[in-house]
C-alpha positions in Angstrom: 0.0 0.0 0.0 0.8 3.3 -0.7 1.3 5.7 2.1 -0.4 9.1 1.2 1.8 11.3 3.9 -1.0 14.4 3.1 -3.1 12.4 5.1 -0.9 10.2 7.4 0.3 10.7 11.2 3.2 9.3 12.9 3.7 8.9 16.7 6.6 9.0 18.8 6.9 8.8 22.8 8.7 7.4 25.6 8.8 3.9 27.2 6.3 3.2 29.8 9.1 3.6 32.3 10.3 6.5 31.3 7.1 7.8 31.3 5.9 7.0 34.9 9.6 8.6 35.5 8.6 11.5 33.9 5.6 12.3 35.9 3.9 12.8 39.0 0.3 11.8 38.3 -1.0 8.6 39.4 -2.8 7.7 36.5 -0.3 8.8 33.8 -0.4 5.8 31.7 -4.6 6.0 31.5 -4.5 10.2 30.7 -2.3 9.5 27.9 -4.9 6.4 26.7 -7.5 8.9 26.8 -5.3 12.0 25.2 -4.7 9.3 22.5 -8.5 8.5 21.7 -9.2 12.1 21.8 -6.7 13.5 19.5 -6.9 10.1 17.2 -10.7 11.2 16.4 -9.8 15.1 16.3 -7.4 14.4 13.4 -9.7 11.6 11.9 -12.2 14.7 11.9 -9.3 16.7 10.0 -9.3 14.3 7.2 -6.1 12.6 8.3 -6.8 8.5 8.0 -3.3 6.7 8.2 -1.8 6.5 11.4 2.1 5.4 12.2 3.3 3.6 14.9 6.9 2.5 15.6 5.4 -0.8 18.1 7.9 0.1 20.9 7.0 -0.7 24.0 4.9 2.5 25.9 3.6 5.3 24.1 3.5 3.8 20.5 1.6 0.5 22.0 -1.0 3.1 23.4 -1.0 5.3 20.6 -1.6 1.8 18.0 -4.3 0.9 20.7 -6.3 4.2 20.3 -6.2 3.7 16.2 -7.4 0.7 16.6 -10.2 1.6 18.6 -10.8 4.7 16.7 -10.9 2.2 13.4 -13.9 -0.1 15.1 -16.2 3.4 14.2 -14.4 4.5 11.2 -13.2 1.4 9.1 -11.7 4.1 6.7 -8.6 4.3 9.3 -5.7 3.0 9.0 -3.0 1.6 11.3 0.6 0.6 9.7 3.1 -0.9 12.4 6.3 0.0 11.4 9.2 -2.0 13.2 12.9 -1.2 13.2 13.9 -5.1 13.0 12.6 -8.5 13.3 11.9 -9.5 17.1 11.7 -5.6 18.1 9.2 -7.1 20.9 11.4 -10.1 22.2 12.3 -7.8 25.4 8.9 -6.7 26.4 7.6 -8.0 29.2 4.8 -10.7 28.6 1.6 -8.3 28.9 3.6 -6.3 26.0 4.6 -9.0 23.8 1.0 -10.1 23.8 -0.7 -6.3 23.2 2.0 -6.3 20.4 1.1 -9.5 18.9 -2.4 -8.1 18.7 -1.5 -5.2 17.3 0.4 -6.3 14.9 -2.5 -9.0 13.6 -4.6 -6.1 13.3 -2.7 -3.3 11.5 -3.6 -3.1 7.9 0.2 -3.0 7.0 3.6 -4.1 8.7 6.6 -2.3 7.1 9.8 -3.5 8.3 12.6 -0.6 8.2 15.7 -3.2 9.1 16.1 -6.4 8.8 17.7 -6.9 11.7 19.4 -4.9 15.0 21.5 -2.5 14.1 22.7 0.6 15.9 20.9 2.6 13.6 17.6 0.8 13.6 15.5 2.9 15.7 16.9 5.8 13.7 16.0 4.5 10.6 12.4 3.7 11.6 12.2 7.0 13.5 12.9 8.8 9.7 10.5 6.7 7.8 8.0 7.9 10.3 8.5 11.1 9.1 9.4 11.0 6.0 5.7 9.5 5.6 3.6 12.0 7.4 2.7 15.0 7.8 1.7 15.9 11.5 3.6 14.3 14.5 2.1 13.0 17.7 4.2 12.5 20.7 4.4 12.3 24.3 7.7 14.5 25.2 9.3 16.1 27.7 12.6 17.4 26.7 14.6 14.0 28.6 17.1 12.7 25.8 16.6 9.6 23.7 15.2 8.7 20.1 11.9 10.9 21.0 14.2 13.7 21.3 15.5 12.7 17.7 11.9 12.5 16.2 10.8 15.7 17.8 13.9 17.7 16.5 13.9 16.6 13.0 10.0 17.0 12.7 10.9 20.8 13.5 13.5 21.2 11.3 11.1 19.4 8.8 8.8 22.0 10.1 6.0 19.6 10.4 3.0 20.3 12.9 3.9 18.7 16.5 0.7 17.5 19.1 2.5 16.9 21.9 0.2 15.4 25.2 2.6 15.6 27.4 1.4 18.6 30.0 
């Protein structure tokens, strides 16, 4: 399938830990669920229909889960999982593996941007994310790491940035 990035959004975030790092609020993990289903349907509403999601563990499991609910009202949405390498998932924890195996079944496309580990794998999935959209979603901070990367190049790219984190 053809990715139209006019119409497609990718997602970037931390890893659950870091997140519950990241902030003081006891329910965290479930405001970001619900940010995601919000903004999912506000951009749906905007005429964007593709949505981008590197699988890794935290913020891009919950962002793919909110497409996918999203996509039970409007079957015109779609999800593509795009992972850096091949067994991406091996050191989730069980619960992850299993949302990721579900996820994965149900995205309309799997692109693989690596065949295998590399030290630039994350990198090179992190650019194909934007080099096929057009608005960014994240969950970001400022802390260091590959959402640092995303976020950075999607301004010098000068593409729109949602960012939930508050």
């Amino acid at each position: 399938m053809k990715i139209a990035k006019e119409t497609t959004v990718a997602f970037t975030g931390y890893r659950t830990a870091k997140i519950l790092r990241s902030s003081n609020e006891p329910d965290i993990l479930q405001t970001i669920a619900t940010e995601l289903d919000k903004t999912v349907l506000c951009l749906h509403k905007q005429a964007y229909t593709t949505f981008l999601s590197g699988m890794s563990e935290g913020f891009d499991l919950f962002a793919a889960e909110a497409v996918l609910r999203a996509r039970m009202k409007h079957p015109e949405i779609r999800l593509i999982a795009v992972i850096p390498f091949q067994g991406q998932e091996l050191g989730y924890s069980d619960r992850d593996k299993e949302r990721y195996k579900i996820i994965y079944e149900l995205a309309n496309e799997v692109i693989y941007t690596d065949e295998s580990y590399n030290e630039r794998a994350y990198l090179d999935r992190n650019d194909f994310l934007l080099d096929n959209s057009s608005v960014v979603v994240c969950y970001y901070d400022g802390q260091r790491g590959g959402t640092m990367y995303t976020v950075n190049r999607a301004k010098l790219r000068a593409l729109p940035i949602i960012n939930l984190h508050k």
